[in-house]
C-alpha positions in Angstrom: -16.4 -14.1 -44.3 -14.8 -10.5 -44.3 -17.4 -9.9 -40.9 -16.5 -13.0 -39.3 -12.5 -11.7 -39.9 -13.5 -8.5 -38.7 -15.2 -9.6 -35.5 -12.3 -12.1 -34.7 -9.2 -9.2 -34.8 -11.6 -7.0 -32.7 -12.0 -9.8 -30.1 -8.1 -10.4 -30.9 -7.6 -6.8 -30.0 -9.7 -7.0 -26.9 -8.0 -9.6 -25.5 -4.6 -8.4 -26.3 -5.6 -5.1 -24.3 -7.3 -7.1 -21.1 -4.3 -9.3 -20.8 -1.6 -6.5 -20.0 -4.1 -5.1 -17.5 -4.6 -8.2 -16.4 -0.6 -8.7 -15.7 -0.1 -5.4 -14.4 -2.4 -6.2 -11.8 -1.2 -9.7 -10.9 2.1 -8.9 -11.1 2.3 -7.0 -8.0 -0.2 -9.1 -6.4 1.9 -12.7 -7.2 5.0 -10.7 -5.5 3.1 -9.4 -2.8 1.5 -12.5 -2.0 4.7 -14.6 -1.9 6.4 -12.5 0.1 3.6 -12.5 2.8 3.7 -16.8 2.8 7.4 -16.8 3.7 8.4 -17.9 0.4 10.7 -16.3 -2.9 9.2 -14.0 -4.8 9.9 -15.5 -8.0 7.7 -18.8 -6.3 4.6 -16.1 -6.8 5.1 -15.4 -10.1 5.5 -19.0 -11.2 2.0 -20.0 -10.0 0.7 -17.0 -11.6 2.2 -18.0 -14.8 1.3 -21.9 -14.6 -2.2 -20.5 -13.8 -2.2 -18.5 -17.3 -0.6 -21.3 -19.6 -2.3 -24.0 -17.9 -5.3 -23.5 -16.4 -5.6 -20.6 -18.6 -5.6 -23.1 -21.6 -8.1 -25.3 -20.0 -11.6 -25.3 -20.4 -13.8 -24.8 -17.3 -14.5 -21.1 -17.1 -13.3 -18.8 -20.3 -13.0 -15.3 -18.5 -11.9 -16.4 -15.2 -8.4 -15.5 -14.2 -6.1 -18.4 -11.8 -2.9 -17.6 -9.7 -2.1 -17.2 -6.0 -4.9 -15.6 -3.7 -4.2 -13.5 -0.4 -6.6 -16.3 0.7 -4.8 -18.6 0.9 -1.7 -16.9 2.7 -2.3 -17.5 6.0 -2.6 -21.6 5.1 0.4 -21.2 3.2 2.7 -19.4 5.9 1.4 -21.9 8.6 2.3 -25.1 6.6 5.7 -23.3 5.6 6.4 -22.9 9.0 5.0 -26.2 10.2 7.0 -28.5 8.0 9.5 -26.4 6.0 9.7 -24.6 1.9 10.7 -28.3 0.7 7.6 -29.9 1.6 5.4 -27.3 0.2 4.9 -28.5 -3.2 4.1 -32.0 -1.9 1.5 -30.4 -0.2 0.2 -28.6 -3.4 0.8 -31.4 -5.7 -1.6 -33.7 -3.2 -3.8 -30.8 -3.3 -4.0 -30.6 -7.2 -4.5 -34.3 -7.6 -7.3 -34.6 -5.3 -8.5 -31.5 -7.2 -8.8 -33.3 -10.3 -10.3 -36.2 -8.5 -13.0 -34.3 -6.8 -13.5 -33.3 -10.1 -13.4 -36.9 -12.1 -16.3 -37.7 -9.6 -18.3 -34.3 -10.7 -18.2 -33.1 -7.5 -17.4 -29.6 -8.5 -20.9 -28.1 -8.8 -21.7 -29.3 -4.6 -19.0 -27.1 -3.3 -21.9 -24.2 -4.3 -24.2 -26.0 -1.6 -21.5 -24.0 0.5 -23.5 -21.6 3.0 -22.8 -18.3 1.7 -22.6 -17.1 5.6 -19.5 -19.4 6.3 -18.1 -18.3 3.1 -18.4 -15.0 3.9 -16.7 -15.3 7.6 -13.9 -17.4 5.7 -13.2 -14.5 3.6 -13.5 -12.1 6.8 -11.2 -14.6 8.5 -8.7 -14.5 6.1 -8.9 -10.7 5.5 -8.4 -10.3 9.5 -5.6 -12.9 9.9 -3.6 -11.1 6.6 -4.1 -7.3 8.3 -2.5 -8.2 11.5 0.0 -10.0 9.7 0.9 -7.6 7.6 0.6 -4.7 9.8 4.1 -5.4 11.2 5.3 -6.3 7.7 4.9 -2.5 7.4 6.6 -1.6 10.0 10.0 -3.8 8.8 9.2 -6.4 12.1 8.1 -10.6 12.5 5.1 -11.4 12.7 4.6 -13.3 16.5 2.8 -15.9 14.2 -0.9 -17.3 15.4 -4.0 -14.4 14.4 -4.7 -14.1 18.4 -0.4 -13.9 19.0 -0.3 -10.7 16.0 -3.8 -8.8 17.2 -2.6 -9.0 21.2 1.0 -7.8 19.6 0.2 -4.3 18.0 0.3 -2.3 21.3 4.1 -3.8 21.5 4.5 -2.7 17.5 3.3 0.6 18.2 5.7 1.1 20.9 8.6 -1.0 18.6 6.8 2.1 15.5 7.4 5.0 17.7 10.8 4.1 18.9 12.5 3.8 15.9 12.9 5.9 12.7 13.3 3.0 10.2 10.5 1.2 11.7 8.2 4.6 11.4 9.6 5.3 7.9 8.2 1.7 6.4 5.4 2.0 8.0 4.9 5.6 6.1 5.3 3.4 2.9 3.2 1.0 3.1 0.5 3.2 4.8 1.0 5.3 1.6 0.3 2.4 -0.6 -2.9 1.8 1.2 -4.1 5.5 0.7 -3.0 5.3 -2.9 -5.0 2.1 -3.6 -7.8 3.7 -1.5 -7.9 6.7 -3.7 -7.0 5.8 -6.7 -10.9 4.3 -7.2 -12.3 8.1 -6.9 -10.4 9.5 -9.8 -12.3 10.2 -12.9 -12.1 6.5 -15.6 -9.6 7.5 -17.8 -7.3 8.0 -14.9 -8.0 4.4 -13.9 -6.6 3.0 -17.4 -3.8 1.6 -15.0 -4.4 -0.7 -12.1 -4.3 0.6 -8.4 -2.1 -2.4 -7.2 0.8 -1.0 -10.1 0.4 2.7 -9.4 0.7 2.4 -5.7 3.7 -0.2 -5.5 5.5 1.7 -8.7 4.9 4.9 -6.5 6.3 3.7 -3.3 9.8 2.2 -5.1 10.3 5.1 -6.8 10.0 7.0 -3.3 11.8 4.7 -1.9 14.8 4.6 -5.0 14.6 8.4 -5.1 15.1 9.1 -1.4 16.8 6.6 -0.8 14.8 5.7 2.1 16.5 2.7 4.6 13.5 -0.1 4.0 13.5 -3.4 3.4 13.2 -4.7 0.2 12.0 -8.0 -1.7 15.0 -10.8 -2.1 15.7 -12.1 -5.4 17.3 -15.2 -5.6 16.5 -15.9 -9.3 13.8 -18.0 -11.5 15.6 -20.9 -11.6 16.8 -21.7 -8.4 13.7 -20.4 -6.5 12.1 -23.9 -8.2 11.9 -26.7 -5.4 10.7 -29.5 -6.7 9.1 -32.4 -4.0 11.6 -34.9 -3.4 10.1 -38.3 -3.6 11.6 -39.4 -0.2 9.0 -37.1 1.1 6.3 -38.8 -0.1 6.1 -40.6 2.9 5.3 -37.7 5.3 1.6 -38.0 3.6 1.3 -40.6 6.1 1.8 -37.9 8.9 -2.1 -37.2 9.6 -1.5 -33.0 10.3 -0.2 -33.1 6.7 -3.0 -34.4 5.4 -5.4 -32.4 7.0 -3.4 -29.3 5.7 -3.8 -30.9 2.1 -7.4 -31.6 2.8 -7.6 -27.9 3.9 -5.5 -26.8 0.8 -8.1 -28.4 -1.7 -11.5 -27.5 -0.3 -10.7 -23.9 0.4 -9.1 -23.5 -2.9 -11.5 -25.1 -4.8 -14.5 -23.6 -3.1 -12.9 -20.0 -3.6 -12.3 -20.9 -7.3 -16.0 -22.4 -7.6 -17.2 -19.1 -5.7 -15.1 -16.8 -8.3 -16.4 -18.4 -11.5 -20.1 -18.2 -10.2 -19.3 -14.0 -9.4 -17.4 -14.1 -12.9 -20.5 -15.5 -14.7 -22.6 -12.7 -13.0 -20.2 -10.0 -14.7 -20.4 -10.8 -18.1 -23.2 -12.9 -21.0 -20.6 -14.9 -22.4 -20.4 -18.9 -21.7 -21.5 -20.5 -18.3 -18.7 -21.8 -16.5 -18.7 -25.9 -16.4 -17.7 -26.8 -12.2 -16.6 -29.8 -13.0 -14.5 -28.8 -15.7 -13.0 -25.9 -14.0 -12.3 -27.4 -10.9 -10.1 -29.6 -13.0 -8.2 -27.3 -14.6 -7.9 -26.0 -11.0 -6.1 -29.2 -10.6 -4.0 -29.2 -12.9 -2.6 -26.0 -12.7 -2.4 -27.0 -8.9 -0.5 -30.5 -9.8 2.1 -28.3 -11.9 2.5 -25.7 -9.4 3.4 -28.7 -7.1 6.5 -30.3 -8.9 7.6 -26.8 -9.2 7.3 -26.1 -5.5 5.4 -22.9 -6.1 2.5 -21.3 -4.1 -0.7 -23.2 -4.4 -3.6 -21.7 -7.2 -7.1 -20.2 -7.1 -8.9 -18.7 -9.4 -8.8 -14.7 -8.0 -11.8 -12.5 -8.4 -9.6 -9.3 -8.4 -7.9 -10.6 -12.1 -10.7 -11.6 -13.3 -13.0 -8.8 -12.9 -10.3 -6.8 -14.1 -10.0 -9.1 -17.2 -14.2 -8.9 -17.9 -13.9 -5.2 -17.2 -11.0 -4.5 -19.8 -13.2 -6.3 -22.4 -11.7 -9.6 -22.7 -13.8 -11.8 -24.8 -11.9 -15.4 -24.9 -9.6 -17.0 -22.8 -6.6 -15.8 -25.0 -6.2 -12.8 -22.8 -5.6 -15.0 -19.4 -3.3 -16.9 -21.2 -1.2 -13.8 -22.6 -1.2 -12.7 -19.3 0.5 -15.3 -18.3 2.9 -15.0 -21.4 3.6 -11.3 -19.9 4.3 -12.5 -16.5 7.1 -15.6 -17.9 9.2 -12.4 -20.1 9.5 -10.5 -17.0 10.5 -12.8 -14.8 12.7 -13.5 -17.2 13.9 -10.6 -18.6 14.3 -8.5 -15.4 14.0 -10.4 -12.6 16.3 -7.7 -10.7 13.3 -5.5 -11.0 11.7 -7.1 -7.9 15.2 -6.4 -5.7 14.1 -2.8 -5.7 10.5 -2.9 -4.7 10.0 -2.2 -0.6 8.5 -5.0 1.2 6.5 -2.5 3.0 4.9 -1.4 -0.2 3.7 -5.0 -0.8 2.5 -5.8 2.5 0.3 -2.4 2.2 -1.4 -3.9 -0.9 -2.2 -6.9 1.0 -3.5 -4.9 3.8 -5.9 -3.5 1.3 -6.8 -6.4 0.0 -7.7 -7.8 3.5 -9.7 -4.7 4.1 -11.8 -6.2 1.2 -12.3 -9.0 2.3 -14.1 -8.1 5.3 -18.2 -7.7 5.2 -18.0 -4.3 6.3 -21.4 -2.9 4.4 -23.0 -6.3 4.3 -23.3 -7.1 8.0 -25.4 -4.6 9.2 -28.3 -5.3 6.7 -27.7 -9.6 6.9 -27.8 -8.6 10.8 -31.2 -7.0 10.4 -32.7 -9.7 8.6 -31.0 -13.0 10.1 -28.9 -12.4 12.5 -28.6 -16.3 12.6 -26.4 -16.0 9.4 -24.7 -12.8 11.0 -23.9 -14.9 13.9 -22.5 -17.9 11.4 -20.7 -15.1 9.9 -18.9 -14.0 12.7 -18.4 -16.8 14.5 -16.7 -18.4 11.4 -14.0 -15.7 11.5 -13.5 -14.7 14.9 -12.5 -18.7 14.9 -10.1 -18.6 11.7 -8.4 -15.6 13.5 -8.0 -17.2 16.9 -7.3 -21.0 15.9 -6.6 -21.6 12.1 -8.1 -21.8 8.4 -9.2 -25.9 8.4 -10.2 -25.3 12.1 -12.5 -22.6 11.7 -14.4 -23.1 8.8 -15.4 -27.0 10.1 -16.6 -24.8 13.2 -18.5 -22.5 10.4 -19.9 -25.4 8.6 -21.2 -27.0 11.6 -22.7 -24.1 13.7 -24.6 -23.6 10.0 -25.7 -26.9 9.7 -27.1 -26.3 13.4 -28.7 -23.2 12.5 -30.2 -24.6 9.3 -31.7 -27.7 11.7 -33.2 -25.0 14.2 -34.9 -22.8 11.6 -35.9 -26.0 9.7 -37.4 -27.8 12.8 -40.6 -25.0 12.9 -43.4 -26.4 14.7 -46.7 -25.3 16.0 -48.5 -27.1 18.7 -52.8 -25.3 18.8 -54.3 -26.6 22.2 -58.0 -25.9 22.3 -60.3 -26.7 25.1 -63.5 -26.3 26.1 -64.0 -27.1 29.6 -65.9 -29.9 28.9 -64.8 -33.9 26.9 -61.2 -34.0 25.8 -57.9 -31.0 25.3 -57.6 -31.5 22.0 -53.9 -31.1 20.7 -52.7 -30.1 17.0 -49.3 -30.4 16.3 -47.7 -29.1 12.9 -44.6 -28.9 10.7 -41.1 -30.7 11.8 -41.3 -32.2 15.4 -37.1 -32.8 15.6 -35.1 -33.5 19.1 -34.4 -29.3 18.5 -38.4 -28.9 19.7 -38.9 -31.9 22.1 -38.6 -29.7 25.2 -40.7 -27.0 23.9 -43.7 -29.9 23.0 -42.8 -31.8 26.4 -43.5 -28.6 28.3 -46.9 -28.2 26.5 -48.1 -31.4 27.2 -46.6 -31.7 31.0 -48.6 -28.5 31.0 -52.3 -30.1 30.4 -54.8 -31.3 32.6 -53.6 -34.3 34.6 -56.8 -35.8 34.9 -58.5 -34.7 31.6 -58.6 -36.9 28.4 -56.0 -35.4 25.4 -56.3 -36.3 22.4 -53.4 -35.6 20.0 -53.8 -34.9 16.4 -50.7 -35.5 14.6 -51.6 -35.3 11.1 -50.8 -31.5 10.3 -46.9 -33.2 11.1 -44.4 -33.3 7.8 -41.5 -34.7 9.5 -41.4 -36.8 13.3 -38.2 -37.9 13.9 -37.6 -40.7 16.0 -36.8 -39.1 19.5 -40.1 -36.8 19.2 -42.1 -40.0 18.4 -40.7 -42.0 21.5 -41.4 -39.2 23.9 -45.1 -38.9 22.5 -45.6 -42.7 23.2 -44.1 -42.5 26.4 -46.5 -39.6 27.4 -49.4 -41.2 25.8 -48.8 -44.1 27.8 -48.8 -42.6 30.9 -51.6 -39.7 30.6 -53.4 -42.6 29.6 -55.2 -41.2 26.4 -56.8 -41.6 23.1 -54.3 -40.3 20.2 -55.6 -39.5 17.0 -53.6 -41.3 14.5 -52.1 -39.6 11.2 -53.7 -39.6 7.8 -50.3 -40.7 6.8 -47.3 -41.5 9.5 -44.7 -39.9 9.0 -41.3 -41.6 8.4 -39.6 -41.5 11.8 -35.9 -39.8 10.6 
């Protein structure tokens, strides 16, 4: 009895210590985040706080941290722009319920049968898309908008930089918040105790306070009225088919990024598995309440969370006193954001974009399949030049090609011996990909010898391969050696 006592105020301890680091780093993050969608502030820290007293109370995955994701900014801004603030929580609450429908119908654990290569060029997508948007958030200047409008822009910032002081002394913020973040990883442990994000934004207000230095700073507008809750005469606009292929878009590339978190979160620590089905629930219900408050949609984020396993925590108390942390200080001193340069958060973001991109990984997935490389890239060169939903269905598909291709091996042995009939092996998967390499093989044979075509070594014939053999057979005019077994045409 006295060990089991002893073991639970340890693990109480634990998680009491892991859930202030885990606030201090979301708390800049949930700010920074917001601000970079085109929304309040205050709209960030209430999904991160619905995502520690809800989801955080939910069962699904214990050490796994939920609030709003740099990933999903990009969707976020375009759908703010696209249809206005107001209809934003329709477009999460849709989004949360079709959550906890996918996961009703246990189709939480199939969003892992994800190719890792289009996840990947997602998360390179993003990470591009959020450092050219955020490179003139820097500088105190708009954003043109689209990924390809912001990258063909910067030679314009740079002259827009140079040309004025205000512009050059923001960007000297938030270019010092990036170097601070950078650095911060190199200094011995104990100097880590506090989070990067908190030492590099608390660094650049008080620069900022101390000089007095003319940037812009985050708007406050307060808790309360920052809460827009979906008017139920908008319920109609779900009918409106772009809408719902931005909720569609919403759901799959939060869930999968939540899904893809708890499987790198179970990899960091030997405590319980995490449950999909169950998780991507409690995805949608955090989702569903972030929705009739009009917040920022929810993901589970991999930065919280390892910073949660890495503090210690052992249960999921310390996600939910995170969130507990992050409801007293917005709050208790909501002014506190007022004072915190906008260049300072968009720097953080920058950072976290930097991150996002496969830098060290290419090179070796490039040397041994440059078919995923080329996924890779192709999935977010497409996010950057058309949008989120839009490029990853081109990532999905060009990997469902490339999966066909190196599926669809085949290996046709011709032997002849100058004298009775060529005979022809063909092996492994004759698909449509292969038919004009195994029509040029047989156009190739003797016209006037005797072929005979052995077809049992064949695990898969699909239908368009077995209707060009017949048709060749028919007019070369010779014997086939039938299968051992015939294969089922596809």
């Amino acid at each position: 009895m006295l060990r089991h006592t002893s073991s639970f105020r340890r693990a109480l301890r634990t998680d009491l210590t892991s859930s202030i680091v885990v606030f201090l780093v979301a708390l800049p993050l949930c700010v920074g985040v917001a601000v970079a969608s085109g929304v309040p502030a205050e709209l960030g820290l209430i999904t991160g706080i619905v995502g520690g007293l809800v989801t955080g109370l939910l069962p699904g995955s214990s050490l796994q941290v939920s609030g709003p994701a740099a990933g999903l900014t990009v969707l976020v801004l375009a759908a703010v722009r696209e249809y206005g603030l107001p209809v934003l929580g329709l477009i999460v609450l849709a989004a949360g319920l079709l959550q906890l429908l996918l996961g009703v119908l246990r189709l939480g654990r199939w969003f892992r049968a994800i190719s890792l290569a289009v996840v990947q060029g997602m998360l390179a997508g993003i990470g591009l898309v959020l450092i050219t948007g955020q490179l003139y958030a820097m500088a105190d200047s708009k954003a043109p908008g689209s990924g390809t409008a912001n990258l063909s822009g910067l030679p314009d910032l740079a002259g827009q930089v140079l040309g004025s002081p205000r512009a050059l002394t923001a960007l000297a913020v938030g270019a010092g918040t990036v170097a601070v973040m950078t650095l911060w990883k190199r200094l011995p442990g104990k100097a880590q105790l506090l989070p990067a994000p908190l030492v590099a934004v608390g660094a650049a207000t008080a620069s900022t306070v101390l000089f007095g230095l003319p940037v812009g700073r985050v708007e406050v507008s307060g808790l309360m009225a920052a809460i827009q809750s979906p008017a139920v005469a908008d319920l109609g606009r779900l009918a409106d088919l772009g809408l719902l292929a931005t909720v569609v878009a919403f759901t799959l590339i939060a869930s999968a990024e939540s899904l893809f978190s708890a499987a790198a979160v179970d990899r960091l620590h030997d405590g319980p598995r995490t449950d999909y089905d169950k998780e991507l629930m409690a995805q949608g219900a955090g989702n569903t309440v972030c929705g009739l408050l009009g917040a920022l949609p929810m993901t589970a984020v991999i930065v919280r969370s390892a910073a949660n396993v890495q503090a210690g925590a052992r249960t999921k108390l310390s996600r939910v006193l995170h969130g507990v942390w992050l409801l007293l200080f917005a709050a208790l001193l909501p002014d506190a954001l007022g004072v915190i340069p906008t260049a300072a958060l968009a720097g953080v973001l920058v950072h976290a974009g930097w991150k996002l991109l496969p830098v060290r990984e290419f090179r070796p997935l490039w040397r041994d399949d440059r078919g995923e490389a080329v996924v890779l890239a192709v999935t977010a060169g497409a996010i950057l030049v058309t949008n989120m939903f839009e490029g990853v269905l081109i990532g999905l598909l060009l990997a469902v090609v490339k999966t066909a291709w190196d599926v669809s091996h085949i290996q046709i042995d011709v032997t002849d011996s100058g004298t009775g009939p060529v005979k022809v092996r063909i092996l492994g998967h004759a698909t449509f990909l292969r038919l004009p390499r195994l029509l040029d093989t047989l156009e190739a044979l003797p016209a006037h010898r005797p072929v005979e075509l052995d077809l049992s070594g064949l695990r898969h014939l699909d239908h368009a391969c077995m209707s060009a053999l017949r048709n060749w057979t028919d007019q070369h005019n010779a014997p086939v050696a039938r299968p051992e077994r015939s294969p089922a045409p596809a």
